[in-house]
C-alpha positions as CSV (number, residue, x, y, z in Angstrom):
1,X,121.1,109.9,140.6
2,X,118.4,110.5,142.9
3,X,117.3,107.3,144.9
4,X,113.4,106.5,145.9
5,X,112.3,105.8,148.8
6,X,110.3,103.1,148.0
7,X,110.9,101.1,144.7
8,X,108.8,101.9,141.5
9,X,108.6,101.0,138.3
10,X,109.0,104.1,137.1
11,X,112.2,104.8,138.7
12,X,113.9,103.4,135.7
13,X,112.7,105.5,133.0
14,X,115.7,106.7,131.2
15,X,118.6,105.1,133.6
16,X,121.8,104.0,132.2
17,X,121.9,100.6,133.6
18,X,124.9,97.5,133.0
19,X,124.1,94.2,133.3
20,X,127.2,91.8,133.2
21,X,126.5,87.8,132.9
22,X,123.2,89.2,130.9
23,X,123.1,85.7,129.0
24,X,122.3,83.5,132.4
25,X,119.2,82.8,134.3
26,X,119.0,85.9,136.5
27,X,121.0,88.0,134.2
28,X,118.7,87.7,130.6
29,X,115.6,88.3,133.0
30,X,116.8,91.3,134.7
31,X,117.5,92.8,131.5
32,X,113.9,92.1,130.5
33,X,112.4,93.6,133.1
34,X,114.9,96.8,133.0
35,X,113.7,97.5,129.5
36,X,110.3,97.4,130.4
37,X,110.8,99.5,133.0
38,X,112.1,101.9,130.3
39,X,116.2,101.7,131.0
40,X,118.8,102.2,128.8
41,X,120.6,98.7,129.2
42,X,124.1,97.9,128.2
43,X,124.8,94.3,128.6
44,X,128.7,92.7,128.7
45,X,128.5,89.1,127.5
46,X,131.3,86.9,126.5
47,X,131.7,85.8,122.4
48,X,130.6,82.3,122.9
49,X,126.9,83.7,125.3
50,X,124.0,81.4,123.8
51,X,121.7,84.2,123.2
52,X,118.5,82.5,123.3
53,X,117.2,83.8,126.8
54,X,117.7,87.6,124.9
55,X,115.9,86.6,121.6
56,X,113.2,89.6,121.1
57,X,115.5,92.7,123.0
58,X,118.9,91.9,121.5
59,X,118.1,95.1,119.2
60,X,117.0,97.3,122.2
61,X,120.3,96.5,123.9
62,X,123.6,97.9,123.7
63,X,125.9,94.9,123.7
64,X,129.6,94.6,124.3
65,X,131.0,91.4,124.0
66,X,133.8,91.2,126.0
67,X,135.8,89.0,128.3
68,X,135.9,90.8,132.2
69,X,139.1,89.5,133.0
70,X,140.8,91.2,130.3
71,X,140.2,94.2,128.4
72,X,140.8,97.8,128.3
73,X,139.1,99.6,131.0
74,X,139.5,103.0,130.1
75,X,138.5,102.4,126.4
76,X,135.5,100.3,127.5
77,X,134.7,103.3,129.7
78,X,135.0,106.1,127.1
79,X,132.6,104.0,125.0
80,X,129.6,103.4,127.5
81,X,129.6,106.8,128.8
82,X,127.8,107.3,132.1
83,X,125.9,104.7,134.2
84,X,123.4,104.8,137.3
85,X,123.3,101.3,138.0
86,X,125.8,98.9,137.6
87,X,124.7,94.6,137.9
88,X,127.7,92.6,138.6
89,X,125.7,88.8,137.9
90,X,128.6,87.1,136.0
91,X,129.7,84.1,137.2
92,X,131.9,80.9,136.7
93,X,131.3,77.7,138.6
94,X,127.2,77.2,138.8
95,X,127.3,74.9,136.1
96,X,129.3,71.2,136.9
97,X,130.2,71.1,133.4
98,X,132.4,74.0,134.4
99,X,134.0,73.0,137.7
100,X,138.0,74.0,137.1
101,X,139.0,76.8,139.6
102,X,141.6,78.5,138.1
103,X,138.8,79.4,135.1
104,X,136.4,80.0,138.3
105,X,139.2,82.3,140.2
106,X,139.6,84.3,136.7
107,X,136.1,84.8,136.2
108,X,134.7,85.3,140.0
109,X,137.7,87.1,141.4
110,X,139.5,89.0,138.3
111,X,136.6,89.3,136.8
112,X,135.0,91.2,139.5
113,X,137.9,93.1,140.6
114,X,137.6,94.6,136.6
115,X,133.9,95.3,136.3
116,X,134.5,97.0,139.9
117,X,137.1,99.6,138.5
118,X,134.9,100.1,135.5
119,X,132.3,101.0,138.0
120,X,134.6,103.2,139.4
121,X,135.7,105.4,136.4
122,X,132.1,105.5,135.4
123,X,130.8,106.9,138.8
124,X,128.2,104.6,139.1
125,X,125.6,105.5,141.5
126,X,124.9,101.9,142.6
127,X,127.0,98.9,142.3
128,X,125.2,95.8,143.1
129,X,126.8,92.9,143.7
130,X,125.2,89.5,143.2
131,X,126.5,86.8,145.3
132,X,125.3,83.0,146.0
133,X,124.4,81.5,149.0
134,X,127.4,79.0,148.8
135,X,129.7,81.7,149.9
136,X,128.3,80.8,153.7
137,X,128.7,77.0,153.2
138,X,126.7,74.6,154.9
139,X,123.8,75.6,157.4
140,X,120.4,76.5,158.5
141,X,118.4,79.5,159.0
142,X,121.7,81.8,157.8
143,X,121.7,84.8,158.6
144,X,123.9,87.9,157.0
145,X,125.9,88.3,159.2
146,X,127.3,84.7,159.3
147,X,130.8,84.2,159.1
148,X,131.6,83.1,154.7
149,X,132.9,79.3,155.9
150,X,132.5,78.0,151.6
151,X,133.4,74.3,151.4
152,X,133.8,74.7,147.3
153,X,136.1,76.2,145.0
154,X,133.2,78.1,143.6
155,X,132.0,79.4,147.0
156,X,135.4,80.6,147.9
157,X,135.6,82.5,144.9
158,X,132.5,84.3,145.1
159,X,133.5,85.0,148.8
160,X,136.3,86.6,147.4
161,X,134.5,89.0,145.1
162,X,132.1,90.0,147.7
163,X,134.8,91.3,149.7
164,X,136.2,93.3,146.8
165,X,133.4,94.8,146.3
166,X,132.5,95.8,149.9
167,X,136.4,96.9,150.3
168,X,136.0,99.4,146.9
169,X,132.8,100.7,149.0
170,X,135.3,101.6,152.0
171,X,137.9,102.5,150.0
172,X,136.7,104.6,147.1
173,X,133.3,105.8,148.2
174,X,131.5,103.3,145.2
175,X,127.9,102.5,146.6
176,X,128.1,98.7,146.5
177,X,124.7,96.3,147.8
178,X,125.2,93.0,147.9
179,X,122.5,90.2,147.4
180,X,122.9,86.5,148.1
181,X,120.2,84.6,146.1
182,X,119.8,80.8,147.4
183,X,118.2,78.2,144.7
184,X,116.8,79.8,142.0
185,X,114.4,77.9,139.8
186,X,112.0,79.2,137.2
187,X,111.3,79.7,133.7
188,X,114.2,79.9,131.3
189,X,116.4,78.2,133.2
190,X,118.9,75.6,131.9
191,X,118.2,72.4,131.5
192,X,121.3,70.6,133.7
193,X,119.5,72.5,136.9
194,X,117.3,70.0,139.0
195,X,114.1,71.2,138.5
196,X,114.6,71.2,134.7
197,X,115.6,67.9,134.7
198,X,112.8,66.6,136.5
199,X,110.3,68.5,134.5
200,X,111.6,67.4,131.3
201,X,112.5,63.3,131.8
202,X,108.3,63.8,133.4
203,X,107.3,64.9,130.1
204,X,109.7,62.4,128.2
205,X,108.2,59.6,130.3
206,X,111.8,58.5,131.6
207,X,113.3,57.8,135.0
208,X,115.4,59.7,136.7
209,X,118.6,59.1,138.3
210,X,119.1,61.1,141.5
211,X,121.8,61.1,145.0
212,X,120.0,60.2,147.9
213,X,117.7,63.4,148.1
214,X,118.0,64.0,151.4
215,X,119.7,67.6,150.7
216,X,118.1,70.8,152.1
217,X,117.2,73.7,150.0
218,X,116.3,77.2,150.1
219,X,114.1,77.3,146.4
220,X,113.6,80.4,145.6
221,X,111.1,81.4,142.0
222,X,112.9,83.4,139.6
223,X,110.5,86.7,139.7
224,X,110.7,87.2,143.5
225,X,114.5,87.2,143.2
226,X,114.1,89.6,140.2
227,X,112.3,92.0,142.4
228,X,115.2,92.5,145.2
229,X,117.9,93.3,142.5
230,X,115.3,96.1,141.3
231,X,114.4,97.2,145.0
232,X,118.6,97.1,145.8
233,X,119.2,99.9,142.9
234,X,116.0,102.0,143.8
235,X,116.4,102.3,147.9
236,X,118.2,104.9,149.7
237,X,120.9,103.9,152.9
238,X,121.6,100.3,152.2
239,X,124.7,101.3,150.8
240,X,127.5,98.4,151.9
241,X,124.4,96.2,153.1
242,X,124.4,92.6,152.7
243,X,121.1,90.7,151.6
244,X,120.0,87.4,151.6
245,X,117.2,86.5,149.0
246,X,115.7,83.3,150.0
247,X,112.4,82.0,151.4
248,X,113.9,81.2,155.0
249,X,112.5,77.7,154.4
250,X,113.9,74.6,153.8
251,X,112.5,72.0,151.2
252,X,114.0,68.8,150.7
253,X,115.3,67.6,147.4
254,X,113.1,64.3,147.8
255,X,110.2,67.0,148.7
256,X,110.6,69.4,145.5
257,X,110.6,66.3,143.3
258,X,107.7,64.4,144.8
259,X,105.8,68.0,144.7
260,X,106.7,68.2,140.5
261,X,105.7,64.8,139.6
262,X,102.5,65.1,141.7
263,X,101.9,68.3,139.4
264,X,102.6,66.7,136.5
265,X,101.1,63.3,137.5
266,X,103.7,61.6,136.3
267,X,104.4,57.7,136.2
268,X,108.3,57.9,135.9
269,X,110.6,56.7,138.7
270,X,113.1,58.7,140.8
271,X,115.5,56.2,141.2
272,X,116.9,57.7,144.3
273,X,120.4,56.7,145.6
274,X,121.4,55.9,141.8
275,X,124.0,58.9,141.9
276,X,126.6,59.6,144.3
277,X,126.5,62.7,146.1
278,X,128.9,65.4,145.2
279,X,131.8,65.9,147.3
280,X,131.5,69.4,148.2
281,X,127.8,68.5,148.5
282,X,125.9,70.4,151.3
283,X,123.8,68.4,153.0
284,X,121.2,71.8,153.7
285,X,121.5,75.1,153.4
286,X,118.8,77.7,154.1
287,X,118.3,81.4,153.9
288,X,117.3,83.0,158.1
289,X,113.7,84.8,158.1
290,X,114.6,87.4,155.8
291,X,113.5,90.6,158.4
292,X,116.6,92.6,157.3
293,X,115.2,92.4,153.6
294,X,112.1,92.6,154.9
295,X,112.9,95.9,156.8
296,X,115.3,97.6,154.7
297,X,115.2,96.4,151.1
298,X,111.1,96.1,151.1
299,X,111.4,92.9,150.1
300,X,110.2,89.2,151.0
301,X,109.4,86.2,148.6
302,X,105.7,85.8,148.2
303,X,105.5,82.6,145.6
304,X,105.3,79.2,147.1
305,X,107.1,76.2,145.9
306,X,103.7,74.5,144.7
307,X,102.7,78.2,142.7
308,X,106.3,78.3,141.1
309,X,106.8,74.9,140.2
310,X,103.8,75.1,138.4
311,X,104.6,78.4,136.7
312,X,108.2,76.5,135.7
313,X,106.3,73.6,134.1
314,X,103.4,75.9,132.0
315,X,106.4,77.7,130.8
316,X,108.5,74.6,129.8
317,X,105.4,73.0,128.0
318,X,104.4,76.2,126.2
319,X,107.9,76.8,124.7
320,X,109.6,73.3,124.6
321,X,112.5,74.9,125.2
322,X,116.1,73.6,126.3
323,X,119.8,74.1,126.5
324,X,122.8,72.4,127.7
């Protein structure tokens, strides 16, 4: 596999590319885009995957439903062949209906260590390795090179598969880039995230019961973050480089709200204080100036909150779509 120097489009054409958690947010969208882009896209989603987000490409895919902490590696292999690029986005633990960590450890950690050997035997020639910004734990402006301090279950666990993946880069030679998004938001995304809710009790004309709102976040629009997982599989040398992909600004919870029902000009109340706060709650967390994205993975977010809240709400009222 021959890696551009700068990221195109084009670079695609014809790849062999797997996409594991291809039924999430991130996931269903990269898989879009990488048949546009004119891949060949095998995608590994479990039996139960809603496959609403894949409706219209589910024929151009080649799907294996499978579980990733158990099943045959070397049969799996023999079946898909070769690959270029390997997406590792599946994940337990983002959604609080889903909060036990033995299921998150299985998924984030087994799971992981699985797709990684797979990506072994096929001789992958990029591994990319999608993390989450609550493997730092609490803070401001992070940087990279932070020390991983998670305060949850789920951040722990995702800590846990980054260093798998980074040690198989030492080990065996397997070209492994890691990306941390921070708060993703955007069209298709499930309705128990924040900014869905508040879109959709603003166009039901009901209140909404929120914590305190005081929380810092890093929002970061769905299309900018799909653009450094295409950059991490098209540039040369940032093999075993860690990336965060976040604004590097911090917008409060009260803030992002406020902003969405002035967009919407909405009359509903945000009953603020009406929920408790979590207990692994982080009170702000925020991606550093991203210059080492900048510089090496020719990448920086260019959509504002205002520009993609906006986009999020055209595309909720022109589909009227929502899942659980």
């Amino acid at each position: 596999m021959n890696f551009l120097k700068s990221p195109n489009n084009s670079f695609f054409k014809g790849l062999r590319v797997v996409v594991t958690g291809a039924g999430g947010h991130l996931g269903s969208q990269l898989a879009h885009h990488l048949l546009a882009h004119g891949a060949h896209v095998s995608v590994f989603l479990r039996p139960s995957t809603d496959l609403w987000r894949l409706e219209g490409i589910t024929k151009q895919l080649t799907i294996y439903h499978t579980d990733l902490e158990q099943f045959d590696i070397e049969d799996l292999a023999k079946k898909i062949g070769g690959v270029d690029v390997f997406y590792h986005l599946a994940a337990v633990g983002v959604n609080p209906n889903c909060q036990d960590a033995s299921v998150m450890i299985r998924a984030n950690v087994t799971g992981t260590h699985n797709a990684l050997m797979l990506a072994q035997q096929l001789k992958v020639g990029r591994f990319i390795y999608c993390g989450s910004c609550f493997e730092y734990g609490a803070g401001e402006l992070l940087s990279e090179d932070a020390w991983p301090t998670p305060v949850s279950e789920y951040g722990a666990s995702k800590v846990a598969g980054w260093v798998l993946a980074n040690t198989f880069g030492r080990k065996y030679g397997l070209p492994v880039v890691s990306l941390r998004p921070f708060t993703l938001y955007g069209p298709w995304e499930s309705s128990y995230r924040l900014v869905s809710q508040v879109i959709y009790s603003c166009i039901d004309g009901k209140d909404i019961k929120l914590t305190d709102g005081a929380q810092g976040r890093d929002f970061i629009f769905i299309d900018d973050a799909l653009e450094a997982f295409l950059n991490a599989a098209t540039l040369e040398g940032i093999e075993g480089q860690t990336f965060n992909v976040g604004t590097g600004t911090s917008v409060t919870i009260k803030d992002m709200v406020a902003l969405i029902m002035q967009l919407m000009q909405t009359k509903i109340e945000a009953q603020w204080g009406s929920l408790p706060n979590r207990l692994d709650e982080l009170r702000i967390i925020s991606a550093n100036n991203p210059s080492k994205a900048r510089a090496q993975l020719q990448w920086q977010a260019c959509t504002t909150l205002e520009m993609g809240l906006q986009k999020t709400i055209d595309w909720v009222y022109a589909n009227k779509r929502t899942i659980t």
